[in-house]
N, C-alpha and C positions, 0 to 999 in steps of 0.2 A: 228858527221859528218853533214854538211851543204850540203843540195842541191840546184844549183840554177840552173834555167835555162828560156830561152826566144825560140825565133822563130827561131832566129841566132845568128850573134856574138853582137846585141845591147847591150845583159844583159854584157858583157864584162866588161864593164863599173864600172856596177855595183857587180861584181866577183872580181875590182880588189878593189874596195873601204874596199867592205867584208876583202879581203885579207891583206888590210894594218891595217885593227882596228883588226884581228883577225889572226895574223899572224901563230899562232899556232896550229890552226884551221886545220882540215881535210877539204876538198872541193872539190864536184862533180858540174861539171858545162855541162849541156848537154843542146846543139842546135838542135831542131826540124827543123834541116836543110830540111829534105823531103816533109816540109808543109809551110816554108816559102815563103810570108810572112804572116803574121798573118791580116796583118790591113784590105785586101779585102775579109776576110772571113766570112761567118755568125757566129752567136754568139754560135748556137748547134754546129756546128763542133770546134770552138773553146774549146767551154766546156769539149766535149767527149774528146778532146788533153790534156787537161790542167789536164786531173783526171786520164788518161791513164799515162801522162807519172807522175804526182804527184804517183801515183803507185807503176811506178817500183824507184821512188828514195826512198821511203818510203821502199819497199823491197831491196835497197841495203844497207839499215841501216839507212838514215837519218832520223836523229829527228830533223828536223828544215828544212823548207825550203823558197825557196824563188821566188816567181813567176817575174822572174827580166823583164818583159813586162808591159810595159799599158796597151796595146788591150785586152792581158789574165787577167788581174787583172779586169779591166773595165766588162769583160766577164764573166769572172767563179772563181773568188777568195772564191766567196760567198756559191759559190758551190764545190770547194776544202774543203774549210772548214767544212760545212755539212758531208764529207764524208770521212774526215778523223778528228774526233773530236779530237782526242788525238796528234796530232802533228801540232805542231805551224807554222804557214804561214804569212810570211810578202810578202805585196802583192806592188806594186810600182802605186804610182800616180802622177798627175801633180803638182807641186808645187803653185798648187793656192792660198793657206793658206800663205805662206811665203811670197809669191811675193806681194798679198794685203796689207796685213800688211806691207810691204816697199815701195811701189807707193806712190810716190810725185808728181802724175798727176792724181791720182783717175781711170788712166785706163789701165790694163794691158793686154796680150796675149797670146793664147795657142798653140802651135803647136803641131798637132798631126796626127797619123795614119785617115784617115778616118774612120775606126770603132768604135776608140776614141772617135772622133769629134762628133760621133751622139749618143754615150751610155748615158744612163740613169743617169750612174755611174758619170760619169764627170759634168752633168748636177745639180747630190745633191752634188758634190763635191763645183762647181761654187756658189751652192745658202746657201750651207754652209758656206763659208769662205769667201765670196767676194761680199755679200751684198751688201757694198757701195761702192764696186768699180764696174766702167763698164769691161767687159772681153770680147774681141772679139774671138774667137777659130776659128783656120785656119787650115784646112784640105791640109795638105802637102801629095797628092797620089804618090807614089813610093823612097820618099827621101829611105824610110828604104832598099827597094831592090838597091839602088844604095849605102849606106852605105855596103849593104852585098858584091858589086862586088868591095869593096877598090876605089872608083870612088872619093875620095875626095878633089880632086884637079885639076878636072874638071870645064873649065871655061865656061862652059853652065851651069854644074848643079849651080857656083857663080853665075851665069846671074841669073836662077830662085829662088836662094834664095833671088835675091833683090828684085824679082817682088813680092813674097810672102809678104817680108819683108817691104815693101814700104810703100805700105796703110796702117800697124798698127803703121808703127813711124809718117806718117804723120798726124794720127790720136791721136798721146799723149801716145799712151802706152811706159810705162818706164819701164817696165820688162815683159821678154818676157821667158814664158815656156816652157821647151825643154819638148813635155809631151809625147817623144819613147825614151827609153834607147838608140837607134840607135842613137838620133839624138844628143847625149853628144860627138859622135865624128866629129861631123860637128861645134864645139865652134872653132875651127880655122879658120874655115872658115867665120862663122857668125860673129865673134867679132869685125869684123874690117867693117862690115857692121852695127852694130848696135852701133858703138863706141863714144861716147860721146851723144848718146841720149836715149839709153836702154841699162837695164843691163840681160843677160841669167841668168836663176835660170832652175838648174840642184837638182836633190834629191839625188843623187847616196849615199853622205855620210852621208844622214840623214838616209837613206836605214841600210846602215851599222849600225848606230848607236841603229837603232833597233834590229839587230842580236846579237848586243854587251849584249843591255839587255834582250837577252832572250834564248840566245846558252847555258849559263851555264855550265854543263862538253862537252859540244858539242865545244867548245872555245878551248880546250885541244887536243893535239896530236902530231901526226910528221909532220903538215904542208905541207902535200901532196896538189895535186891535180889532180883530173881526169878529163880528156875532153871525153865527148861522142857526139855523132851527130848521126842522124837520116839520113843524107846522106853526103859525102862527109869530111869524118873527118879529113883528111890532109887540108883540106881550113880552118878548123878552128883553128885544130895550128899555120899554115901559118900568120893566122892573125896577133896572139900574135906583134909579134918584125913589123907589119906592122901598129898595130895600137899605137904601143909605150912601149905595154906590155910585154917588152923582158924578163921583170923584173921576171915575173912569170912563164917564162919557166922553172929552174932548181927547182922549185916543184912538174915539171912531174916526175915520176918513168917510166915511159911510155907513147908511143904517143899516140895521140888521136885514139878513136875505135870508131868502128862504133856498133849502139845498136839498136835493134829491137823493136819499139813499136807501 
């Protein structure tokens, strides 16, 4: 069994990627709805969350999991891992590495959580992969809480994606990092802002493609899925068929519950 989970419904995103490379696959997918969002948090309380709840999916059987957030990954992947050696953690980052290696302008761009934007983590990720490219990182503060209220087709929050969006295209960047799982369901929106001069790079199925290699009998099963939340668990099935993922409703045996951690 695979656990993933984020802040809210971002990892979704990446739960559905999983689901299509591993279709037969068991999958627990639980949102820290009671703590979201993650991005204006300190890095200790992120941590303590990120091992708390790695915990109880670890005790509901998973051998495999998957930190489907930046901000947690950027925060305490480092520290999942230390404290649970024996089960494997794929942890989700900006696509800096991919995006460099394809810039035809030498300059690309990050979009992220504010927590992101100033972790360490994103900082060896930039100076690893993107040497000779310039990288601007743009701290987008609350796109993710407005992702979590379905706000996506609000035409103030489009006003603010241009303004965000402005100065890196008019600066050369030609690929632009969606670096919050939340923000892969803002590509409708974005894409027609950024259309014939940068391209979005999303990691969601590169995500998956590492669960492919490394779920092994955890790949195998009856294809279930379980939704848990931390608060509010009818919003996060709700989401499903609001965010496109109708798809993956009839791999509920059950609706979403709510889970204490």
């Amino acid at each position: 069994m695979i656990g993933i989970f984020d802040s809210g419904i971002g990892g979704l995103s990446v739960l559905a990627a999983i689901a299509r490379a591993l279709p037969q696959a068991d999958l627990i997918y639980l949102a820290d709805t009671a703590h979201l969002p993650y991005g204006d948090k300190d890095d200790a309380f992120i941590r303590q969350r990120v091992l708390d709840i790695g915990r109880h999916l670890v005790d509901l059987g998973c051998t495999l999991v998957v930190v489907a957030c930046n901000t947690a990954t950027a925060a305490a992947v480092a520290t999942f891992r230390d404290a649970f050696p024996d089960t494997p953690v794929v942890g989700v980052e900006p696509g800096v590495k991919p995006a460099a290696a394809a810039s035809q302008s030498g300059r690309i761009a990050v979009l992220a959580t504010a927590s992101t934007a100033r972790s360490e983590r994103l900082a060896r990720l930039i100076h690893r992969h993107a040497g000779k490219v310039r990288v601007d990182v743009e701290a987008c503060p609350g796109w993710a809480t407005r992702v979590e209220a379905l706000h996506l087709d609000d035409p103030g929050f489009a006003a603010e994606a241009r303004r965000h969006l402005a100065p890196l295209l008019a600066s050369g960047a030609d690929r632009i990092v969606l670096g919050c799982t939340h923000y892969a369901f803002l590509i409708p929106m974005l894409e027609p802002i950024v259309a014939g001069r940068a391209q979005l790079v999303d990691v969601a199925d590169a995500v998956a493609r590492q669960c492919v290699r490394l779920a092994g009998a955890t790949a195998t099963g009856d294809g279930r899925l379980t939704l848990l939340a931390t608060a509010h668990p009818e919003r996060l099935q709700a989401a499903l068929p609001k965010l496109g993922l109708h798809w993956l409703t009839p791999r509920l045996l059950v609706p979403a519950r709510l889970t204490r951690i």
